[in-house]
C-alpha positions in Angstrom: 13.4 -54.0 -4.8 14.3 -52.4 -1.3 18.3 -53.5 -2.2 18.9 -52.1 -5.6 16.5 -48.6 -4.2 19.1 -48.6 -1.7 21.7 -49.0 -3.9 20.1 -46.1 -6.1 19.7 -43.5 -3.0 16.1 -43.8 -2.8 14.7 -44.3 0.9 12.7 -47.4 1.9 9.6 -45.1 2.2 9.2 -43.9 -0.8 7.5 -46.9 -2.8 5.4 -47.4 0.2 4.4 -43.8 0.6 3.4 -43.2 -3.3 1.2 -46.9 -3.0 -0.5 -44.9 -0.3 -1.6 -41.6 -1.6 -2.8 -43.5 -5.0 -2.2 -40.6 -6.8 -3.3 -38.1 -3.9 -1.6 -35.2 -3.2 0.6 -35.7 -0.3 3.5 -33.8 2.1 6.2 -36.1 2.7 8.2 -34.6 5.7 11.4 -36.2 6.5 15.4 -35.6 7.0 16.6 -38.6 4.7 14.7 -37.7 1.2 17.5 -37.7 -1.3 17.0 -36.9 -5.2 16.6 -39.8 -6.1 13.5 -39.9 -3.9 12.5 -36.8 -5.5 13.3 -38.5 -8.8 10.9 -41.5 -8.2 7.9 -39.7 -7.0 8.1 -37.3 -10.2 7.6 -40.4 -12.5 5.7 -42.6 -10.3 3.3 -40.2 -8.7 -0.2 -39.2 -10.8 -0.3 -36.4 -8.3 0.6 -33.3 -6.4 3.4 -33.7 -4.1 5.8 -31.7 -1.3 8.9 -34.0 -0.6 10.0 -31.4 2.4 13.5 -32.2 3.5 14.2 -31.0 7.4 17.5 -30.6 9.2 17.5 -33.7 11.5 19.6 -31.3 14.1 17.0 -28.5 14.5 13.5 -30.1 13.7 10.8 -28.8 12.1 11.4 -25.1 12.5 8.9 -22.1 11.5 10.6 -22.0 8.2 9.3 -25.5 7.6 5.6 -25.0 8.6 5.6 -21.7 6.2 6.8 -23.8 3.2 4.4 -26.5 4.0 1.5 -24.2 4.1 2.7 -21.9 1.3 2.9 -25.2 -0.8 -0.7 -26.7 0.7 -1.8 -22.8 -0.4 -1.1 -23.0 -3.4 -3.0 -26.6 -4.3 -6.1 -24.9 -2.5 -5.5 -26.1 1.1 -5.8 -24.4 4.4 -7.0 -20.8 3.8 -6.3 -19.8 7.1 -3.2 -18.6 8.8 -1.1 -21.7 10.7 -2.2 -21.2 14.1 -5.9 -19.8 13.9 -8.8 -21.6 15.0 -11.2 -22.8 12.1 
């Protein structure tokens, strides 16, 4: 299957990652996820997920971490600010 995902745009993580969180919500953080890969985990995936594409030049930058936690927020995560101790 990892040839014709290939050939379809979807990364060799995907398949792996969704077997993993079992329906689970998950963050997937990465520079290569492609719509396709968003695609796959929309009709594969039971459960809640963040497919969070970064800019493999700059890194995760504060924009990042603020979409992360605004995302993990909203499904009831951290209820603290990024940063502060627990």
């Amino acid at each position: 299957m990892d040839e014709l995902d290939a050939r379809r745009g979807m990364h060799w993580k995907t398949r792996p990652l969704v077997a993993w969180a079992a329906g689970r919500p998950f963050v997937w953080v990465d520079d290569e996820i492609t719509p396709a890969d968003r695609s796959w985990v929309a009709a594969h995936h039971e459960g809640k997920a963040l497919l969070h594409r970064v800019d493999a030049r700059e890194g995760l930058t504060g924009a990042d971490y603020s979409a992360m936690h605004e995302w993990l927020r909203r499904q009831g995560g951290p209820r603290h600010s990024p940063g502060a101790s627990t």
